[in-house]
C-alpha positions in Angstrom: 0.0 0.0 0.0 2.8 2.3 0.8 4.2 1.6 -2.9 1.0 2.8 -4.2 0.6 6.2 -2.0 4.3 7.2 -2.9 3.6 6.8 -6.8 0.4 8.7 -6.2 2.2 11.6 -4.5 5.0 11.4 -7.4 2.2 11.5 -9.9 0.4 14.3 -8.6 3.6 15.9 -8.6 4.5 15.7 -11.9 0.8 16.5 -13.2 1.3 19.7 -11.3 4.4 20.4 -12.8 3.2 20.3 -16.2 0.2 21.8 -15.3 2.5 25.3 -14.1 4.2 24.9 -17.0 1.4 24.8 -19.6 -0.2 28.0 -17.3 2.9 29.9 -18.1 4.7 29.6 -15.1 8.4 31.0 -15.5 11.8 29.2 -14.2 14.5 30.4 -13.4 16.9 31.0 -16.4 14.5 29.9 -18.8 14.3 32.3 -22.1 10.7 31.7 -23.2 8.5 32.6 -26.1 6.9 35.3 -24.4 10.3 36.8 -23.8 11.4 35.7 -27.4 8.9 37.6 -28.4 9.0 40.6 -27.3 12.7 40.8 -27.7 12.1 40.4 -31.3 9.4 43.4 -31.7 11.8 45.2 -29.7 14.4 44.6 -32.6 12.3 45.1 -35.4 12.0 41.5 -36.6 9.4 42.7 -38.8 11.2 45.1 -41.4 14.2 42.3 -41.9 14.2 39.4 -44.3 12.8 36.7 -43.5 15.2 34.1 -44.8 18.2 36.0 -43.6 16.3 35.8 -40.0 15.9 32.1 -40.8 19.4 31.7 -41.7 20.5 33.8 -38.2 18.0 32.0 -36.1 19.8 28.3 -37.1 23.2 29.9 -36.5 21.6 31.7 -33.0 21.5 27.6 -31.6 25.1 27.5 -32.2 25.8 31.0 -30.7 24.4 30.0 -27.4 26.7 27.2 -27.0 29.9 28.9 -28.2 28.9 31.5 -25.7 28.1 29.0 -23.1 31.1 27.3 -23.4 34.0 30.3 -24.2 32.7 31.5 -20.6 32.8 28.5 -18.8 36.2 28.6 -20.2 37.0 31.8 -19.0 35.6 30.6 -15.5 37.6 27.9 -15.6 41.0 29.7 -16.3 40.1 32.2 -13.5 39.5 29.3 -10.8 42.3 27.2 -11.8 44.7 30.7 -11.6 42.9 32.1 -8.3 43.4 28.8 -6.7 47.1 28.2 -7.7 48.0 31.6 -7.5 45.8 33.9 -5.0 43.9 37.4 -5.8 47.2 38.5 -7.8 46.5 35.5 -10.9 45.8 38.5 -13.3 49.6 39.0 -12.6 51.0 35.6 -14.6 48.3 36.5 -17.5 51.1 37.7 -20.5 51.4 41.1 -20.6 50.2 41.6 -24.2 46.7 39.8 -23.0 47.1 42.2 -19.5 47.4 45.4 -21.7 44.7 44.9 -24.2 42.1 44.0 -21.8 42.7 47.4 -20.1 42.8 49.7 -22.8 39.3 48.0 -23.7 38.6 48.3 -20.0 38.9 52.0 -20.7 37.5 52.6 -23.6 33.7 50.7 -22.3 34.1 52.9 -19.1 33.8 56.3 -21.4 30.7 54.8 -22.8 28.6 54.6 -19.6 25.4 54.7 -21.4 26.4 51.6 -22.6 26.4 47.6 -21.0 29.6 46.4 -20.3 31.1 43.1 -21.6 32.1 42.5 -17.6 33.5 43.1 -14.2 36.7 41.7 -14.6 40.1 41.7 -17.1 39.3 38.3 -18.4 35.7 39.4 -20.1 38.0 41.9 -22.1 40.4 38.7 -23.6 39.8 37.4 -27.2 39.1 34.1 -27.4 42.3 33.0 -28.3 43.6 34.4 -25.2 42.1 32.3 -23.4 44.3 29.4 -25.0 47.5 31.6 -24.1 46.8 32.0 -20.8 46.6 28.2 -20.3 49.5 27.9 -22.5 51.6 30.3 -20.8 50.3 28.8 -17.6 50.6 25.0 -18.0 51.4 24.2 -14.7 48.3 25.2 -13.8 46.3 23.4 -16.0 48.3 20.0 -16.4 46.1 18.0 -14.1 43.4 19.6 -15.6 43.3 19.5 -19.6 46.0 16.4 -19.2 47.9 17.4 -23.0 48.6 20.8 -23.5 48.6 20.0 -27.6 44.9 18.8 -27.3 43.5 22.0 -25.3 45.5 23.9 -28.0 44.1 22.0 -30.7 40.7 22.0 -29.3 40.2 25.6 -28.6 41.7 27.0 -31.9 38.8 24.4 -33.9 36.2 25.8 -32.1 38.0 29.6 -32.5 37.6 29.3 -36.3 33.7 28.2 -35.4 33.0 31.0 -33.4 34.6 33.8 -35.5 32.2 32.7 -38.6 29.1 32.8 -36.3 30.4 35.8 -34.8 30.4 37.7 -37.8 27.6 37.0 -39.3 28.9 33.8 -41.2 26.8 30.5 -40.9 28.2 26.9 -40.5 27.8 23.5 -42.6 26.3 20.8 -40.4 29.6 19.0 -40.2 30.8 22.0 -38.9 28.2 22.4 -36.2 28.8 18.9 -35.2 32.5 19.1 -34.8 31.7 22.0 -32.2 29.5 19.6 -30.3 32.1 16.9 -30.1 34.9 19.6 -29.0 32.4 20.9 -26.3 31.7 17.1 -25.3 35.4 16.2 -25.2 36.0 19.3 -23.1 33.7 19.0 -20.8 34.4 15.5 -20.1 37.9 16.2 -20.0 38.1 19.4 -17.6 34.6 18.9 -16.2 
């Protein structure tokens, strides 16, 4: 009897759920159609082609995940160097990296009418610098990545990826899945 009173409960439970759901409830860090919506009226879907937009909203699925995934890298790098090397890690970044991340530090902070891209010197690197501050910084991120040629490798491929999306470029489907398999291997390797 017991059996059948927690299966109940759990039932209940997930009718409920999908109940909220269908009623519009919102989660947490959820972009729904509603906010789809209104995003796009708000950018003036409306007066632009609508093959183009078709085009952009195929290659926007493949922007989220390069996004998703260049900043969990960037997390990554500033854990690793915070935990091996305290609040001064920004110190062992190459210069070159250390300098161009300030000078467009500066130049957002004239603009303040205008988002930022972040808080901190690392959401002012290119994406390549990530891979040179790991590089420069092996030590660091031996146990981690395990073969500094494959973390190389791996982030230049996707590099190439991300610069055609980008800019506007769109991607073959063998191109889309090799980003998938990068992600996947990267994930599984540095967690």
């Amino acid at each position: 009897m017991k059996d059948l009173d927690l299966y109940s409960f759990v039932y209940r439970a997930v009718l409920t759920e999908e109940a909220l759901d269908r009623s519009g409830r919102r989660r947490k860090n959820h972009f729904g159609t509603e906010e789809a919506r209104a995003t796009q009226k708000s950018l003036s879907y409306e007066f632009l082609d609508s093959d183009l937009l078709a085009e952009a909203q195929r290659m926007s699925v493949v922007y989220a995940a390069i996004h998703a995934f260049e900043n969990a890298v960037r997390q990554m790098v500033t854990k690793a160097m915070a935990e091996a090397n305290g609040e001064t890690w920004w110190e062992k970044v190459p210069e070159r990296i250390r300098k161009t991340s300030k000078t467009r530090m500066e130049e957002d902070a004239k603009f303040r009418w205008h988002g930022a891209r972040g808080a901190t010197e690392i959401n002012y690197c290119d994406f390549s610098d990530l891979s040179s501050i790991i590089v420069t910084n092996w030590a660091v991120f031996d146990d981690l990545l395990g073969n500094m040629e494959w973390a190389k490798a791996t982030l230049n491929t996707l590099e190439k990826s991300r610069n055609i999306v980008m800019h506007g470029g769109s991607l073959a489907k063998e191109d889309v899945e090799r980003i998938g398999m990068n992600i996947r291997d990267w994930i599984r390797q540095a967690g």
